[in-house]
Backbone as XML, in Angstrom:
<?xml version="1.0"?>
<chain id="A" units="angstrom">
  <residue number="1" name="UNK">
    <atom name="N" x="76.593" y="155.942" z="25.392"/>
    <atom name="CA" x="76.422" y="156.701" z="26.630"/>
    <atom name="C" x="76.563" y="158.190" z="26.320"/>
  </residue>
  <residue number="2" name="UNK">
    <atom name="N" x="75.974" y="159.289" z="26.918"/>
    <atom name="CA" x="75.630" y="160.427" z="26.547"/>
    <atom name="C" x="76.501" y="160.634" z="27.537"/>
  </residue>
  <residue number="3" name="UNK">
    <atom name="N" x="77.720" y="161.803" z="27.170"/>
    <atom name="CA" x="78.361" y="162.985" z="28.436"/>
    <atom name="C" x="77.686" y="164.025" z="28.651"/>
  </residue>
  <residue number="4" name="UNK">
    <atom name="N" x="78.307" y="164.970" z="29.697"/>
    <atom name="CA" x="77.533" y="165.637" z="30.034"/>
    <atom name="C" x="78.442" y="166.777" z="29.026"/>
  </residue>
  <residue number="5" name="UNK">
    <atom name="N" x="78.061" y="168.354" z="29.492"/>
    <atom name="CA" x="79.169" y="168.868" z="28.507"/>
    <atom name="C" x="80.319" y="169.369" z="28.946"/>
  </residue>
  <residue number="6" name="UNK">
    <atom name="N" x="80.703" y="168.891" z="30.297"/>
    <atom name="CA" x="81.942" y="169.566" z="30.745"/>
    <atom name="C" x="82.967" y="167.920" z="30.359"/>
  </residue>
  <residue number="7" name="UNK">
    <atom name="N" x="82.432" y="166.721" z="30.396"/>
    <atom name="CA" x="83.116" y="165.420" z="30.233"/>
    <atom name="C" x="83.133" y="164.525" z="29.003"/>
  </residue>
  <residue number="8" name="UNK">
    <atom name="N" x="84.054" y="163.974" z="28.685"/>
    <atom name="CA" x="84.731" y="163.501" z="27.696"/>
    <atom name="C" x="84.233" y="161.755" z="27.876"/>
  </residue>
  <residue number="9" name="UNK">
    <atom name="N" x="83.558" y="161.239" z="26.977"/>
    <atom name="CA" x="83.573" y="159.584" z="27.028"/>
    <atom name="C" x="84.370" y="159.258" z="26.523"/>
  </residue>
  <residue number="10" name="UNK">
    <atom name="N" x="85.446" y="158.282" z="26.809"/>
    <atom name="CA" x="86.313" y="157.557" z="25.979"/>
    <atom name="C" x="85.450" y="156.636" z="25.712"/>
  </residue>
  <residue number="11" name="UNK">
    <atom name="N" x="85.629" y="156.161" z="24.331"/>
    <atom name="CA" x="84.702" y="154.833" z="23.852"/>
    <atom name="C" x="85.886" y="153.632" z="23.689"/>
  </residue>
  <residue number="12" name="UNK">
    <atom name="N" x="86.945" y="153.936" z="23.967"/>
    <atom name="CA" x="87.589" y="152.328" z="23.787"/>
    <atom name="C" x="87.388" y="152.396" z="25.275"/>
  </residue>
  <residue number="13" name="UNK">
    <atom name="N" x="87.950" y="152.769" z="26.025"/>
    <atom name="CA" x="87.718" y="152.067" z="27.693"/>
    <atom name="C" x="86.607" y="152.106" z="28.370"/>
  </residue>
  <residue number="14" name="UNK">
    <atom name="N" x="85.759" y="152.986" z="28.150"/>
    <atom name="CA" x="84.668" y="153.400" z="28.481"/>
    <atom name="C" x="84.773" y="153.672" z="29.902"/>
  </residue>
  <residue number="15" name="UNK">
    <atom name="N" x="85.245" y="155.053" z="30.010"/>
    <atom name="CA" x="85.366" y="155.647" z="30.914"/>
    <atom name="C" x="85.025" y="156.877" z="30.619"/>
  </residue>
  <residue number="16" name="UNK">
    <atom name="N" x="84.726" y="157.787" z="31.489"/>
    <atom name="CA" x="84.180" y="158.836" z="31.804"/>
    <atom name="C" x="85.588" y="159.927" z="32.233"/>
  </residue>
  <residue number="17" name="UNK">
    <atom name="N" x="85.789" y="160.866" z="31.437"/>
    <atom name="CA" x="87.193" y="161.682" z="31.527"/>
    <atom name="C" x="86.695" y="163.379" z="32.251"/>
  </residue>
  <residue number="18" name="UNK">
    <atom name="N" x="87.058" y="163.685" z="32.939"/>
    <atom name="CA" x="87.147" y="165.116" z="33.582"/>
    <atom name="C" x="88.215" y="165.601" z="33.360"/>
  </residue>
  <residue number="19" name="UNK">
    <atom name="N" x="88.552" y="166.375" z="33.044"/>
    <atom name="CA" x="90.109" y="167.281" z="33.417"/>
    <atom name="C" x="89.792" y="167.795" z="34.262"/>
  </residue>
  <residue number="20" name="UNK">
    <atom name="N" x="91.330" y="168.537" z="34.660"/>
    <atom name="CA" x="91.238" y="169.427" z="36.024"/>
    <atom name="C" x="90.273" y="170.627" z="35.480"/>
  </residue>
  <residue number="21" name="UNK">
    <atom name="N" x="90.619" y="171.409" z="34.304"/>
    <atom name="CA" x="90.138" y="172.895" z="34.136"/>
    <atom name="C" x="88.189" y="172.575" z="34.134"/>
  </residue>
  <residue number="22" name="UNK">
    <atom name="N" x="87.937" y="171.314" z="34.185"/>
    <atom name="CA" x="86.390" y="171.609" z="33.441"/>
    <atom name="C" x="85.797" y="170.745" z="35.194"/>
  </residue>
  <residue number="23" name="UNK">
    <atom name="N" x="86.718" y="169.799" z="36.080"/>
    <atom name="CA" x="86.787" y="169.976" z="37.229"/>
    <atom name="C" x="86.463" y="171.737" z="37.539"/>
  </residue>
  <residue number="24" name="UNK">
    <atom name="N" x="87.065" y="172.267" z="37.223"/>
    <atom name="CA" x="87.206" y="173.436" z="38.415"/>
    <atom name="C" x="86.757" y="174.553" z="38.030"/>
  </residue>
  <residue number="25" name="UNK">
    <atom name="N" x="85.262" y="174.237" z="36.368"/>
    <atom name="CA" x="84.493" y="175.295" z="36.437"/>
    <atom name="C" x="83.217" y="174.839" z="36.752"/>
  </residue>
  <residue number="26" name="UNK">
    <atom name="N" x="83.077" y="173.509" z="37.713"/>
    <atom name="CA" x="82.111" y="173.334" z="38.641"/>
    <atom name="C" x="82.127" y="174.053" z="39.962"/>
  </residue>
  <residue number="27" name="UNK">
    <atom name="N" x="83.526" y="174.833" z="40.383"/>
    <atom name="CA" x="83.555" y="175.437" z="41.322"/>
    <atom name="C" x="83.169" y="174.901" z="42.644"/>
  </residue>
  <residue number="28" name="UNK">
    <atom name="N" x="83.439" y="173.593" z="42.784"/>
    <atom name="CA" x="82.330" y="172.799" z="43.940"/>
    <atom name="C" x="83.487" y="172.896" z="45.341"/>
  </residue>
  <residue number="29" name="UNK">
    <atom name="N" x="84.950" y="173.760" z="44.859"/>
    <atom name="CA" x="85.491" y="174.269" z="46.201"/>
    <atom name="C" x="84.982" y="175.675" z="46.924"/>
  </residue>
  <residue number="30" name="UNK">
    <atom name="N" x="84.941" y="176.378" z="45.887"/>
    <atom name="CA" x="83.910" y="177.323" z="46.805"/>
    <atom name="C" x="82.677" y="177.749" z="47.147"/>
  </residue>
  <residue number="31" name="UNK">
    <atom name="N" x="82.181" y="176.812" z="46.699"/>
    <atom name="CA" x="81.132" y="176.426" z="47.063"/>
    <atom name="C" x="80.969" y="175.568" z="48.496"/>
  </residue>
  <residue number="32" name="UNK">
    <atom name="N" x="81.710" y="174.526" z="48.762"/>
    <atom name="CA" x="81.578" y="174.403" z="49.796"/>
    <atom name="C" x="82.268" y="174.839" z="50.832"/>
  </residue>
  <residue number="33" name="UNK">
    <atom name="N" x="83.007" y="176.267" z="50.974"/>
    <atom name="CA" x="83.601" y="177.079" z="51.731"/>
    <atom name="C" x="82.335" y="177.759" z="52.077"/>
  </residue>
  <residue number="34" name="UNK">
    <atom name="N" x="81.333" y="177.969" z="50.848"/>
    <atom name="CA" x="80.507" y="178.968" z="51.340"/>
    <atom name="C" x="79.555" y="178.317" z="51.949"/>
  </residue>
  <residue number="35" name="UNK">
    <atom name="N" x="79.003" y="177.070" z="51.941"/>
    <atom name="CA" x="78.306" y="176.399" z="52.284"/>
    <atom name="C" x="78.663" y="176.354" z="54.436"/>
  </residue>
  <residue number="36" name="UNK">
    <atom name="N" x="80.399" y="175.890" z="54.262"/>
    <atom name="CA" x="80.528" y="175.670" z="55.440"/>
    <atom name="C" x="80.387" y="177.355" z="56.316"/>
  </residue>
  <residue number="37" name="UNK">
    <atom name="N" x="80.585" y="178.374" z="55.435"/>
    <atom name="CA" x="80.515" y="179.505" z="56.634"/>
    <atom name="C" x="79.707" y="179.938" z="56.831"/>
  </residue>
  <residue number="38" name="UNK">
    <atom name="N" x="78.333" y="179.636" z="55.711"/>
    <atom name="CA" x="77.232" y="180.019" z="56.154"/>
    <atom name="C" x="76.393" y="179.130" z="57.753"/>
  </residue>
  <residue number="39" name="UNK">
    <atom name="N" x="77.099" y="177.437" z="57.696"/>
    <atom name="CA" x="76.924" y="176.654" z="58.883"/>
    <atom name="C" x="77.492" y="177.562" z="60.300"/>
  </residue>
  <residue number="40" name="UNK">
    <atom name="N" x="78.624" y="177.855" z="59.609"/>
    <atom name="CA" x="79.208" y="178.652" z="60.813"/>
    <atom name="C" x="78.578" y="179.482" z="61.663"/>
  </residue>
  <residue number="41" name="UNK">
    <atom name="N" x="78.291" y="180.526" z="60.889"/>
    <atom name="CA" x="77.598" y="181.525" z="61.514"/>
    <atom name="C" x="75.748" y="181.139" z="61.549"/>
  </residue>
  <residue number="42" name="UNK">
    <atom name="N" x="75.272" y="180.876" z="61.210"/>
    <atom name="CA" x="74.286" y="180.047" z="61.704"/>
    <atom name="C" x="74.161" y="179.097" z="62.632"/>
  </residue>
  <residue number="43" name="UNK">
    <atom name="N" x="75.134" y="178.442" z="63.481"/>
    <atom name="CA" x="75.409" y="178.047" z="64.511"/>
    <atom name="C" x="75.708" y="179.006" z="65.383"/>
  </residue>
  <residue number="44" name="UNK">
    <atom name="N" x="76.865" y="179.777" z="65.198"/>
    <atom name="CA" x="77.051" y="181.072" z="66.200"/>
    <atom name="C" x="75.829" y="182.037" z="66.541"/>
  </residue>
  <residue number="45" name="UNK">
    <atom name="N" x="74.917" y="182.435" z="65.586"/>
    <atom name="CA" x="73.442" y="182.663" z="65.982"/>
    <atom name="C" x="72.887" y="181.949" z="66.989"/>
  </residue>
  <residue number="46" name="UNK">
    <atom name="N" x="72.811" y="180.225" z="66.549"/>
    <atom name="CA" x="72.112" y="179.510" z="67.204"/>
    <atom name="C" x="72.522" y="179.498" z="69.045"/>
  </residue>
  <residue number="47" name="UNK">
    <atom name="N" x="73.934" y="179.613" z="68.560"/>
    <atom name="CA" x="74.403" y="179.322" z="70.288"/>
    <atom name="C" x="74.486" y="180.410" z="71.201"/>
  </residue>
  <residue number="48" name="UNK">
    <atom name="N" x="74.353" y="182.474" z="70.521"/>
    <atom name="CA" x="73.906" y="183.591" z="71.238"/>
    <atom name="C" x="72.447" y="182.896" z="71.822"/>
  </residue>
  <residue number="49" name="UNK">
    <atom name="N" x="71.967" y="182.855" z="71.014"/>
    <atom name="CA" x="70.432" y="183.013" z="71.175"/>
    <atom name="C" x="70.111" y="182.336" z="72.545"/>
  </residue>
  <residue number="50" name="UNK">
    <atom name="N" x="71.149" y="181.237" z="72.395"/>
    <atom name="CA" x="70.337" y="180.264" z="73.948"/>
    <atom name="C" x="71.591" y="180.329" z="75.121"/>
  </residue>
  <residue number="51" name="UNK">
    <atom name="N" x="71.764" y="181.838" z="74.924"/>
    <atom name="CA" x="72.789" y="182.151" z="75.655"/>
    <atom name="C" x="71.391" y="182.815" z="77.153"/>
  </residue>
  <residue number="52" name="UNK">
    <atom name="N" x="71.686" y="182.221" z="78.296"/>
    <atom name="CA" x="70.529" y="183.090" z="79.307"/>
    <atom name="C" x="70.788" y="185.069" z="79.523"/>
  </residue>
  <residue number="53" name="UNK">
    <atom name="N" x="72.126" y="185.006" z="79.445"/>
    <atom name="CA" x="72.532" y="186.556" z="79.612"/>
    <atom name="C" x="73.968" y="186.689" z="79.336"/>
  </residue>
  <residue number="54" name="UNK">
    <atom name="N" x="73.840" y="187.230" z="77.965"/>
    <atom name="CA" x="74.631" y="187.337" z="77.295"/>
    <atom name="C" x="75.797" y="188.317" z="77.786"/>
  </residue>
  <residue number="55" name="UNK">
    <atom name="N" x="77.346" y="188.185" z="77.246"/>
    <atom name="CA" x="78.293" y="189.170" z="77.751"/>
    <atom name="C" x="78.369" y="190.345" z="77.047"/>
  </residue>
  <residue number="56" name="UNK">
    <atom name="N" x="79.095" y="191.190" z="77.066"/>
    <atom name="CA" x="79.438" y="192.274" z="75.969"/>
    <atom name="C" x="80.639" y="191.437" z="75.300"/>
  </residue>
  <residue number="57" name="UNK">
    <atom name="N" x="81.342" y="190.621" z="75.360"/>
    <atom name="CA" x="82.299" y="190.452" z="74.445"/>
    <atom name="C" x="81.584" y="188.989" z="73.586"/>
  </residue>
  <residue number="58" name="UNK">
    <atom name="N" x="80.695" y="187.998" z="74.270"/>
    <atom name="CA" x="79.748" y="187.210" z="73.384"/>
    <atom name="C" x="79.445" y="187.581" z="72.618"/>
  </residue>
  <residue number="59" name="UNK">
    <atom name="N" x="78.445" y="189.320" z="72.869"/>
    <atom name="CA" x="77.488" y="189.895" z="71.903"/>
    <atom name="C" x="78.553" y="190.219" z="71.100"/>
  </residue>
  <residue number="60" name="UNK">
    <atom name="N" x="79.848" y="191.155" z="71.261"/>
    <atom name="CA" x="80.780" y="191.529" z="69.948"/>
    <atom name="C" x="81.184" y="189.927" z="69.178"/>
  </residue>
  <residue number="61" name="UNK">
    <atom name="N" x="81.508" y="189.444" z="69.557"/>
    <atom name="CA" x="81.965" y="187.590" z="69.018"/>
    <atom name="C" x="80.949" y="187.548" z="68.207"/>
  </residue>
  <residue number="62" name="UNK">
    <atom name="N" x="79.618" y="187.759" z="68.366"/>
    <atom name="CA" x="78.611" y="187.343" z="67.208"/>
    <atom name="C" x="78.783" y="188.442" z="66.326"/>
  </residue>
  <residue number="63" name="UNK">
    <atom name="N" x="78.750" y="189.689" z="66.996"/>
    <atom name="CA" x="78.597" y="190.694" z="65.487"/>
    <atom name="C" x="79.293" y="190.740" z="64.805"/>
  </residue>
  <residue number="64" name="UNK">
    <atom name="N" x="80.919" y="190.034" z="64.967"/>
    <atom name="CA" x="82.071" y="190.283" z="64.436"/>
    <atom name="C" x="82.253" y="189.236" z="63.234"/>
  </residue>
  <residue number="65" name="UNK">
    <atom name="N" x="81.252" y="187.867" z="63.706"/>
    <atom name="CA" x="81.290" y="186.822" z="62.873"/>
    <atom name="C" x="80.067" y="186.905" z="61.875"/>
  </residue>
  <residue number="66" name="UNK">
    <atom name="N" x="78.522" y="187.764" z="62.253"/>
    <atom name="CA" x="77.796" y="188.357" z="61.087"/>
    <atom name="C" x="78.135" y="189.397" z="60.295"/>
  </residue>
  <residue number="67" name="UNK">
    <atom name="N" x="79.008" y="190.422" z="60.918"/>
    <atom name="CA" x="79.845" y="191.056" z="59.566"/>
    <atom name="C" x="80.848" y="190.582" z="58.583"/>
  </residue>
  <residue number="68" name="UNK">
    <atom name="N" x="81.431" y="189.542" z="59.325"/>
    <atom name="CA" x="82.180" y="188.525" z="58.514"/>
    <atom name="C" x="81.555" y="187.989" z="57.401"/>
  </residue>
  <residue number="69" name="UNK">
    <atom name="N" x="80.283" y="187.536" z="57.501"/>
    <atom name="CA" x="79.866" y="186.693" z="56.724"/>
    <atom name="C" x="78.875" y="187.816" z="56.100"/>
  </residue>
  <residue number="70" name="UNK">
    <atom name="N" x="78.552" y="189.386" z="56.485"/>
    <atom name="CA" x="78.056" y="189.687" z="55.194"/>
    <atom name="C" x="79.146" y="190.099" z="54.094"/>
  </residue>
  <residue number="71" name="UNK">
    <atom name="N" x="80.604" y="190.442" z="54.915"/>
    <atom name="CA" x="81.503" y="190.900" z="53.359"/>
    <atom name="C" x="81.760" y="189.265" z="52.450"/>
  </residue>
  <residue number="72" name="UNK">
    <atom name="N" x="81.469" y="188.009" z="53.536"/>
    <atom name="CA" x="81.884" y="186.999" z="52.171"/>
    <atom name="C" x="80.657" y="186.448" z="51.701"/>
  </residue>
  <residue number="73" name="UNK">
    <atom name="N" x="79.669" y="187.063" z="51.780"/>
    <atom name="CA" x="78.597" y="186.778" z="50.814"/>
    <atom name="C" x="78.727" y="188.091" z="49.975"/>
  </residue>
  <residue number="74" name="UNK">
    <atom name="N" x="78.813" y="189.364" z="50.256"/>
    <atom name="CA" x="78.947" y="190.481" z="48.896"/>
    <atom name="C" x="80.019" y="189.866" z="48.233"/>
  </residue>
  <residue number="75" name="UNK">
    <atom name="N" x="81.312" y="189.404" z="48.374"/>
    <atom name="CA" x="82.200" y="189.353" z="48.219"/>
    <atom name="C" x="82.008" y="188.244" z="46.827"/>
  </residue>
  <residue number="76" name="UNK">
    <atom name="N" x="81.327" y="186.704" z="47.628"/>
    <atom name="CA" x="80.806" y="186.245" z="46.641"/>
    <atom name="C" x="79.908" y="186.714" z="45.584"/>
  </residue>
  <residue number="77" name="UNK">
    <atom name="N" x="78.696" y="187.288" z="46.005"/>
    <atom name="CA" x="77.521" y="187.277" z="45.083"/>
    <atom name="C" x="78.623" y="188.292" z="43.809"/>
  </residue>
  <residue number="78" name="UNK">
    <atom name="N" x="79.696" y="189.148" z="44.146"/>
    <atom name="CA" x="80.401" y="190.050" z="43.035"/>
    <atom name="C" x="81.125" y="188.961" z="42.484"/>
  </residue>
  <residue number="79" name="UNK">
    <atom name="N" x="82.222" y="188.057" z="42.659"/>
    <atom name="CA" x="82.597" y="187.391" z="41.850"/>
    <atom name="C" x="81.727" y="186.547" z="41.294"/>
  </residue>
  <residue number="80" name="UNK">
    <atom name="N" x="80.537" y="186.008" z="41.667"/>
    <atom name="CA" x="79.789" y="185.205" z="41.042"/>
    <atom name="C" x="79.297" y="186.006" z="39.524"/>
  </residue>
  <residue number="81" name="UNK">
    <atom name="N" x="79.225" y="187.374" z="39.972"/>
    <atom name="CA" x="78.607" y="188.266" z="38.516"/>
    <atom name="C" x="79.146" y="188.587" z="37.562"/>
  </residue>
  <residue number="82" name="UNK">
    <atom name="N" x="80.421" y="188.691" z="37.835"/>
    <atom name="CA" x="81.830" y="188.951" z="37.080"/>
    <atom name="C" x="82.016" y="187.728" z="35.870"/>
  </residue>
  <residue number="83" name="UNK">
    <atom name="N" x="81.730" y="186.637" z="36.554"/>
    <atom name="CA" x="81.902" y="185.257" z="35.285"/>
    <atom name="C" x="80.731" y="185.220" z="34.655"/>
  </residue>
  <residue number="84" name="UNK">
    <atom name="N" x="79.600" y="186.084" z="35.203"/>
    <atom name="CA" x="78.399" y="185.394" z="34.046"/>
    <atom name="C" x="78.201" y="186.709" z="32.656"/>
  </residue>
  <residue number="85" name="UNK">
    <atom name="N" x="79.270" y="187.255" z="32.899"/>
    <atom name="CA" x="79.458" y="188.314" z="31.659"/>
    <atom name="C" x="79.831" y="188.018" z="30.638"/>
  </residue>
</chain>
């Protein structure tokens, strides 16, 4: 059986070995943080939009949650650049 290259085959049990550290340079926790806040605010879009007449504190509620989510996408796309050095 072929591993991949972050996993370890044991050949007497034949099992398939991960550690935590090679777990956790799949990064698949923040990844799905970013996954879920991009849902977030893409819902909060969705639900201004089919708002009939919107408030002034609705309209701030959305802008407050698209500036949110552009500092944690810069925020990401910089740490993402930082590891591929």
């Amino acid at each position: 059986m072929q591993a991949c290259a972050f996993c370890r085959y044991r050949q007497s049990k034949g099992v398939l070995m991960v550690t935590v550290e090679q777990f956790l340079k799949w990064k698949i926790l923040p990844r799905c943080m970013m996954l879920a806040s991009t849902v977030m605010s893409w819902r909060c879009a969705e639900w201004f939009m089919d708002l009939q007449d919107p408030t002034a504190s609705q309209s701030a509620f959305v802008s407050v949650v698209m500036g949110v989510m552009t500092g944690v996408f810069g925020i990401w796309m910089g740490h993402e650049h930082k590891e591929h050095k």
